[in-house]
C-alpha positions as CSV (number, residue, x, y, z in Angstrom):
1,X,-82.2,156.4,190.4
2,X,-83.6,157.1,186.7
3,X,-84.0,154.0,184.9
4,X,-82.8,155.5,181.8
5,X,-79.8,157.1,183.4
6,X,-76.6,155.1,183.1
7,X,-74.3,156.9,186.4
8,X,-76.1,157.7,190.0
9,X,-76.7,161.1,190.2
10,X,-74.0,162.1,192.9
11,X,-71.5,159.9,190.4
12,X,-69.6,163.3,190.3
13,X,-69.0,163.5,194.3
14,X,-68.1,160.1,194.2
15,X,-65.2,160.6,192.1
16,X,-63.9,163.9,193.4
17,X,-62.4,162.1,196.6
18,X,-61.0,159.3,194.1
19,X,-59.2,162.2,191.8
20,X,-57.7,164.2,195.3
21,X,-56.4,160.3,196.5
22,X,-54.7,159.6,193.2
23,X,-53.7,163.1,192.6
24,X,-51.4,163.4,196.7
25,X,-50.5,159.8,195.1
26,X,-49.0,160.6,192.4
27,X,-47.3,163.4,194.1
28,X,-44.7,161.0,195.3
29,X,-44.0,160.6,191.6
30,X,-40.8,161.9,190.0
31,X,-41.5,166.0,190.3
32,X,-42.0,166.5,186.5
33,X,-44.8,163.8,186.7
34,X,-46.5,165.5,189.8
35,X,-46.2,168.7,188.5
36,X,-48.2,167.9,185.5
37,X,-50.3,165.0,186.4
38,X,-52.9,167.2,188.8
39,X,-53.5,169.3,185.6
40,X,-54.2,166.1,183.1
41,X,-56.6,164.8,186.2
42,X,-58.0,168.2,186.6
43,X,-58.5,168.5,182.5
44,X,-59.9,164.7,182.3
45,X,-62.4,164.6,185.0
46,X,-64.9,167.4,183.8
47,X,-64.6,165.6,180.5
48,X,-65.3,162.1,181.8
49,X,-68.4,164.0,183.9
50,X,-69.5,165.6,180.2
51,X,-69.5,162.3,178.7
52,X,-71.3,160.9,181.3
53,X,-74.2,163.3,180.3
54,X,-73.9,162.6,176.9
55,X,-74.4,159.2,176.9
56,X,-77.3,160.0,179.7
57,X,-78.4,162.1,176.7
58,X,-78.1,159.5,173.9
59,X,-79.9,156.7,176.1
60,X,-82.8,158.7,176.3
61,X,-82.8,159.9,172.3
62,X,-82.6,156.3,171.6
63,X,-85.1,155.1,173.8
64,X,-87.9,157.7,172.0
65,X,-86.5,156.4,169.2
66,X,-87.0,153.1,169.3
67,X,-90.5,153.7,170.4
68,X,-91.3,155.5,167.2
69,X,-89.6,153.2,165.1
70,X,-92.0,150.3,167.0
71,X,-95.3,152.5,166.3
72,X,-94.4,153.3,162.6
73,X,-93.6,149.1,161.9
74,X,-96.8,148.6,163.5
75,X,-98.0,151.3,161.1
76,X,-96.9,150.1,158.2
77,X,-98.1,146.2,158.8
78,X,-101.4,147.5,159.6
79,X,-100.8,149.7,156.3
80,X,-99.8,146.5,153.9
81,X,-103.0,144.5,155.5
82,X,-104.9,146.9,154.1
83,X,-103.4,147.0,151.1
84,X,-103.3,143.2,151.1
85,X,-107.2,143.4,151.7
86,X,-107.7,145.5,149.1
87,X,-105.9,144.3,146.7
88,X,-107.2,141.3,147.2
89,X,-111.1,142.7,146.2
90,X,-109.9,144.5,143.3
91,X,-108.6,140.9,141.8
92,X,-111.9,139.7,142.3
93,X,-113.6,142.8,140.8
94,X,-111.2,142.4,138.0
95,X,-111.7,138.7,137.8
96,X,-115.7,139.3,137.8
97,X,-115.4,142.4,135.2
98,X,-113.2,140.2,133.0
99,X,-115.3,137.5,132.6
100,X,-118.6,139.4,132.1
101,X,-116.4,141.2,129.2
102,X,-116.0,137.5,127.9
103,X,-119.1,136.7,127.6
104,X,-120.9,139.9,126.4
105,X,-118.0,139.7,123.6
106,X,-118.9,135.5,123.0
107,X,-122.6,137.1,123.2
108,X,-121.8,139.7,120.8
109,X,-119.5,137.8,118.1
110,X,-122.8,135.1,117.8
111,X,-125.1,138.0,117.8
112,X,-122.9,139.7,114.7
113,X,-122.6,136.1,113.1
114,X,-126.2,135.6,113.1
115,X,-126.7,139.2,111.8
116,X,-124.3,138.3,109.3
117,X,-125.7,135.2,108.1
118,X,-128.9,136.8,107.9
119,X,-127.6,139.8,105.7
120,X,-126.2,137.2,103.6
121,X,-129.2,135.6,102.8
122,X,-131.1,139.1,102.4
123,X,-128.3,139.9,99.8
124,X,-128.3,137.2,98.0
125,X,-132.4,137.1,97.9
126,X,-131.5,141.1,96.6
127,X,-129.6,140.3,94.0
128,X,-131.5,136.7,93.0
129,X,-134.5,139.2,92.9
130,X,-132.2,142.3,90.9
131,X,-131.3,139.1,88.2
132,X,-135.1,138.3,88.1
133,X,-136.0,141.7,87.0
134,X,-133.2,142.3,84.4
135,X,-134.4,139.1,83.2
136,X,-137.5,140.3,83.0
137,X,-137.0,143.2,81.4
138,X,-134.3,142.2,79.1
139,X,-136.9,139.4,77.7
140,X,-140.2,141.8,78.0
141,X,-138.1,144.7,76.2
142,X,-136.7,142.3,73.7
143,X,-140.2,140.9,72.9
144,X,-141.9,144.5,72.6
145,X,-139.4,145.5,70.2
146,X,-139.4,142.9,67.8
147,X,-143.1,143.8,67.0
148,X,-142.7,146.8,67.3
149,X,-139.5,146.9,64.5
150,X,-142.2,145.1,62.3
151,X,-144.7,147.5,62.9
152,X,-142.4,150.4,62.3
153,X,-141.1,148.6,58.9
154,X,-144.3,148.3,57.6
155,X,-145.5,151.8,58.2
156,X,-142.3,153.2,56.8
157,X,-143.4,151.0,53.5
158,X,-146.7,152.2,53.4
159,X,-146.0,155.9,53.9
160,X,-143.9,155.6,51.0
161,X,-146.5,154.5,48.8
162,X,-145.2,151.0,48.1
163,X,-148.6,149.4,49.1
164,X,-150.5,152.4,47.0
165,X,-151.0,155.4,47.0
166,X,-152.6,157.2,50.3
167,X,-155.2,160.2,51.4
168,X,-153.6,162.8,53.2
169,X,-155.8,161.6,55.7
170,X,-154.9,158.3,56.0
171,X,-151.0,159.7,55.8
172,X,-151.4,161.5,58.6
173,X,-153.2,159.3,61.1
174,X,-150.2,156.6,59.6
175,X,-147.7,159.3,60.6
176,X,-148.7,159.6,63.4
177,X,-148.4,155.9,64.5
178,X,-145.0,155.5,63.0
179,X,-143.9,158.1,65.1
180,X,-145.5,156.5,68.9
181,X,-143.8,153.3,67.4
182,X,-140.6,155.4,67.1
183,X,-141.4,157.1,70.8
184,X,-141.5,153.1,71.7
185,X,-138.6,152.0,70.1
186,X,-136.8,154.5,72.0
187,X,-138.5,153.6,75.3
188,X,-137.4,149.7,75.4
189,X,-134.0,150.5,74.1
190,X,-133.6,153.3,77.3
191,X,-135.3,150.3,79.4
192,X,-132.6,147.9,78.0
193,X,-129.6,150.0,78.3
194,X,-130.2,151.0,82.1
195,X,-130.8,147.6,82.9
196,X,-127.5,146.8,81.2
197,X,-125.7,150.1,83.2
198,X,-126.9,149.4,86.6
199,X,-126.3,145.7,86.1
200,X,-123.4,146.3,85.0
201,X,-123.4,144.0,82.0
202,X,-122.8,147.3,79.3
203,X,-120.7,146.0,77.0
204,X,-118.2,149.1,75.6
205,X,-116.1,149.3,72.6
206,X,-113.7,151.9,73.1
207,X,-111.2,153.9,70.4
208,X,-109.8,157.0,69.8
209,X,-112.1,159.3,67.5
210,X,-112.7,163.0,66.5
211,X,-115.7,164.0,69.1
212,X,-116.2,167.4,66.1
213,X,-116.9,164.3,63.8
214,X,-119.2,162.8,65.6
215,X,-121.4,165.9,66.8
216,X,-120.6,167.3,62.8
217,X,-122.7,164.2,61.9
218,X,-126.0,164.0,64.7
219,X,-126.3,167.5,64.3
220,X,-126.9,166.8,60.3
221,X,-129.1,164.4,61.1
222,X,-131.8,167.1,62.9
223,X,-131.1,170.0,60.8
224,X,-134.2,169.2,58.7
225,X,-136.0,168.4,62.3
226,X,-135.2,171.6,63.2
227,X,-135.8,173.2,59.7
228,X,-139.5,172.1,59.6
229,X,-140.0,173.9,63.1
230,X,-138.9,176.8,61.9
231,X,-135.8,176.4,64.4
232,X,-132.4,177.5,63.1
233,X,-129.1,174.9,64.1
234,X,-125.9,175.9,63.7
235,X,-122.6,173.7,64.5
236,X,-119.2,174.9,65.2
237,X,-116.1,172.6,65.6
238,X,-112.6,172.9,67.9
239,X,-110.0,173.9,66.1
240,X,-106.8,171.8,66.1
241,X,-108.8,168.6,66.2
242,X,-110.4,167.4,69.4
243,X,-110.2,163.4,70.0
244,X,-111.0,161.1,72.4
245,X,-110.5,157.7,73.7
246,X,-114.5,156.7,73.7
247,X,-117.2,154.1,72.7
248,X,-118.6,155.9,69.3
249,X,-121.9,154.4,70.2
250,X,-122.4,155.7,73.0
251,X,-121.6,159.4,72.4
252,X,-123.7,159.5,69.5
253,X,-126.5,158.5,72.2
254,X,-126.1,161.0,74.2
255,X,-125.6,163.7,71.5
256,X,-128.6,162.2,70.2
257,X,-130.4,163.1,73.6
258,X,-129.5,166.4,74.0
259,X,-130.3,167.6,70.4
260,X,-133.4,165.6,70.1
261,X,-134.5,167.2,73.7
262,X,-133.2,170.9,72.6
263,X,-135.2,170.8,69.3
264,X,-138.2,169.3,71.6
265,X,-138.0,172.0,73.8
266,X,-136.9,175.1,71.3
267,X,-140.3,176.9,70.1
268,X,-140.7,178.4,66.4
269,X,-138.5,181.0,66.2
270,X,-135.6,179.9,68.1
271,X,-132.3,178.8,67.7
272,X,-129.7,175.6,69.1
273,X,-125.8,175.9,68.8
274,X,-123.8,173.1,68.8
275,X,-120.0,173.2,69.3
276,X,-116.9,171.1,70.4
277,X,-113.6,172.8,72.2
278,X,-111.4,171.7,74.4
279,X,-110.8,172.1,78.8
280,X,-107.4,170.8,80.1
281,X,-107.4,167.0,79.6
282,X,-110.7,167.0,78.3
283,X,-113.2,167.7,75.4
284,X,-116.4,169.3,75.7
285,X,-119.3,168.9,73.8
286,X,-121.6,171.3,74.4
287,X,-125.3,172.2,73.2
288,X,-126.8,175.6,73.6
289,X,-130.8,176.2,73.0
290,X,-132.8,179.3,73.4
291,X,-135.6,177.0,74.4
292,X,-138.3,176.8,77.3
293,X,-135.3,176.6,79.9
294,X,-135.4,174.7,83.0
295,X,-136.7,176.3,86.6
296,X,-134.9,175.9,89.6
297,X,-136.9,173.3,91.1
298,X,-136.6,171.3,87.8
299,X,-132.6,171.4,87.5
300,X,-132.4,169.8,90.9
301,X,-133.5,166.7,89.6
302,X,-133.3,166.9,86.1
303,X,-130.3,164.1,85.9
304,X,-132.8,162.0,88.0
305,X,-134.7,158.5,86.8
306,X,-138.0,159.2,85.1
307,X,-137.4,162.9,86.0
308,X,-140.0,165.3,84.5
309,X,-140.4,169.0,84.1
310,X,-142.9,169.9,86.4
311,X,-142.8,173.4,85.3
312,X,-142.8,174.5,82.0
313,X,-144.8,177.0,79.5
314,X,-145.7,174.2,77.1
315,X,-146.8,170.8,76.7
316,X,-143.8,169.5,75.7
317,X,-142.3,170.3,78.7
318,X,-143.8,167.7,80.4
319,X,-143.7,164.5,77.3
320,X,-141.1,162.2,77.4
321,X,-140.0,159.2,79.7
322,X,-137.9,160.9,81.9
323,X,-134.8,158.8,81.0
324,X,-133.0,160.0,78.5
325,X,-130.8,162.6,80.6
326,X,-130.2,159.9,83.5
327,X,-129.2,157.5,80.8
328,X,-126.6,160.1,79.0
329,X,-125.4,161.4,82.2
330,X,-124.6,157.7,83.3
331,X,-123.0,156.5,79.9
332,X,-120.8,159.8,80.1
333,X,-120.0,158.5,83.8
334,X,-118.8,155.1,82.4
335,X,-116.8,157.1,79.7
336,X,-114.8,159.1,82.1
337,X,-116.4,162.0,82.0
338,X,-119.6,163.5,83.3
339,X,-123.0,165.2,82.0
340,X,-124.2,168.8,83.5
341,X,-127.1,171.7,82.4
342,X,-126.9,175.0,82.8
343,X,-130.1,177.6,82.6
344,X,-130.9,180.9,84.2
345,X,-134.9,180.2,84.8
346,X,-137.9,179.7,82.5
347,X,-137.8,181.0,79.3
348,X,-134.1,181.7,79.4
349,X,-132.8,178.4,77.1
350,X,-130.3,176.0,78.7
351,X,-127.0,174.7,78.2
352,X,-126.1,171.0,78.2
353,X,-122.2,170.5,78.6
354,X,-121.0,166.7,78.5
355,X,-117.1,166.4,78.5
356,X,-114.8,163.0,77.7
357,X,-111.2,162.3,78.3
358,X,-109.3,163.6,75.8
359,X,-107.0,160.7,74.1
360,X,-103.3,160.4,75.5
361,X,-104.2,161.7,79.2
362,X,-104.0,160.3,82.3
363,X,-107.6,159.6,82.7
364,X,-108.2,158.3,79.4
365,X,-105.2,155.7,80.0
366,X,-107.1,154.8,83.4
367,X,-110.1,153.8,81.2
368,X,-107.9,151.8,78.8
369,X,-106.7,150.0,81.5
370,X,-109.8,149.3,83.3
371,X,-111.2,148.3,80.1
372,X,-107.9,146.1,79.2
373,X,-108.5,144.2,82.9
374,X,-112.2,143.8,82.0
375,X,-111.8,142.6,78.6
376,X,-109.8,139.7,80.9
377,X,-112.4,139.5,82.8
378,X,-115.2,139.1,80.3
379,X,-117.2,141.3,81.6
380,X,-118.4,145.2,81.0
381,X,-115.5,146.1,78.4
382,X,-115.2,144.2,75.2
């Protein structure tokens, strides 16, 4: 017999004589009942033998079943151990990872502390060393100009005859010593103001001002300058007015600048316009020479520290200290505004354009109120 069949195999013969016994029994029945009762026997028995293989049928599906269901458990444990195992090692690489990320980070904050002290102390050895020097040439500058004031005093007297009267001789050689005093004078008080700029102790007194005043009165100043080099100067003012929230000091400087250098630079002959209009929220003030001009190599540093023309047809294109245009372009900066030159080549003239906030506009409110927080301050702004 199968082992996974639940019936013998000749169950079906076995039952046969069973069904003809109870069937000739049940003949002796009431007739309706033996008149129906083979039929039901006769309907049931192929059933009962049907179900018989069914379930045969089942028991084996179950069986197979079972034995895959046992194989995939035993699967899936082998399955979680390995996950289990691996798990397991990539806690441990985590864990390892993790603390060498600890301590390259403890390694790395006493590495940037260290750095940091260290840039500390370099700073503050920079800036002990930065106060040295404007000390140094605050005091030097201070002490070359008071002889040099005398000196310049004295001359002035004697050139005007107060101490007698003078060869034209000796007038000239005094001239010309009056006027490297002046060139002097000019240097230390350049010296003293950048020191003061970068340093950031530049003291400004601002107000609101007519710039055509101001550039109507330095350009009076060099008319006979200009006159004596046979160098014609002409001035023309904005119409409507043109004022500005400024320190008066400081613009005359650089107006000062740019018509002492376009007189400097303008040969015999030649001719420097000055004017004043108006751009948007600002005013211009512009000056306009038929001069020497400026090369391209020149104009790329021309607004540099102790810049000088390295190309030029004349001597004069190469005097000077080199700091008059940084200094300008810098006090225009602190102004609110900003400094720029204009020229087509050698020989062509330039144009030097410096602009300021025009009072009442946005930006010159900005430098009220930065000046307004510094005068709080005590510092820069008075």
């Amino acid at each position: 017999m199968d082992k996974n069949c639940i019936l013998p195999r000749n169950w079906i013969w076995a039952v046969a004589p069973l069904s003809s016994e109870a069937i000739a029994g049940l003949g002796r029945f009431s007739p309706p009942i033996g008149e129906w009762m083979p039929l039901v026997l006769g309907a049931v028995v192929p059933l009962l033998a049907a179900l018989g293989v069914v379930l045969w049928v089942l028991r084996v599906i179950s069986h197979k079943h079972e034995r895959t269901l046992s194989e995939l458990l035993q699967s899936e444990r082998s399955a979680n151990a390995m996950l289990i195992t691996e798990k397991t090692a990539l806690e441990e690489e985590l864990l390892r990872r993790t603390k060498e990320l600890s301590d390259a980070k403890i390694e790395l904050e006493l590495k940037v502390r260290q750095r940091t002290a260290e840039l500390e102390r370099d700073l503050a050895h920079a800036r002990e060393l930065a106060r040295a020097k404007d000390e140094f040439i605050s005091f030097t500058s201070h002490d070359l100009r008071t002889p040099l004031d005398v000196m310049r005093g004295n001359l002035d007297m004697v050139l005007k005859g107060e101490t007698g009267a003078l060869t034209p001789e000796t007038r000239a050689y005094l001239a010309d010593v009056l006027s490297s005093a002046d060139r002097l004078v000019n240097l230390v008080n350049d010296i003293l103001d950048i020191s003061r700029i970068e340093s950031g102790r530049m003291k400004f007194e601002l107000e609101t001002l007519e710039l055509t005043d101001v550039m109507r009165e330095v350009t009076a100043e060099y008319e006979k300058k200009a006159s004596d080099k046979g160098v014609g100067l002409g001035f023309e003012s904005a119409q409507g007015g043109a004022p500005v929230y400024t320190d008066r000091a400081k613009v005359v400087r650089i107006v000062h600048n740019l018509l002492g250098n376009a007189v400097k630079f303008t040969p015999k002959g030649g001719a420097i316009h000055a004017r004043v209009l108006t751009e948007g929220d600002y005013v211009v003030g512009e000056v306009r020479d038929s001069g020497i001009g400026v090369s391209q190599v020149d104009q790329s540093k021309l607004f540099q520290k102790f810049a000088r023309l390295e190309q030029g047809p004349t001597p004069e294109a190469t005097q000077g200290t080199g700091l008059g245009l940084y200094l300008s372009r810098e006090l225009a900066r602190k102004l609110g505004g900003e400094l720029s030159a204009e020229s087509e080549g050698l020989g062509k003239g330039a144009i030097f354009r410096f602009r300021l906030p025009a009072a009442g506009t946005q930006r010159a409110l900005e430098i009220q109120r930065a000046a307004e927080q510094e005068v709080k301050q005590g510092e820069a702004y008075k």
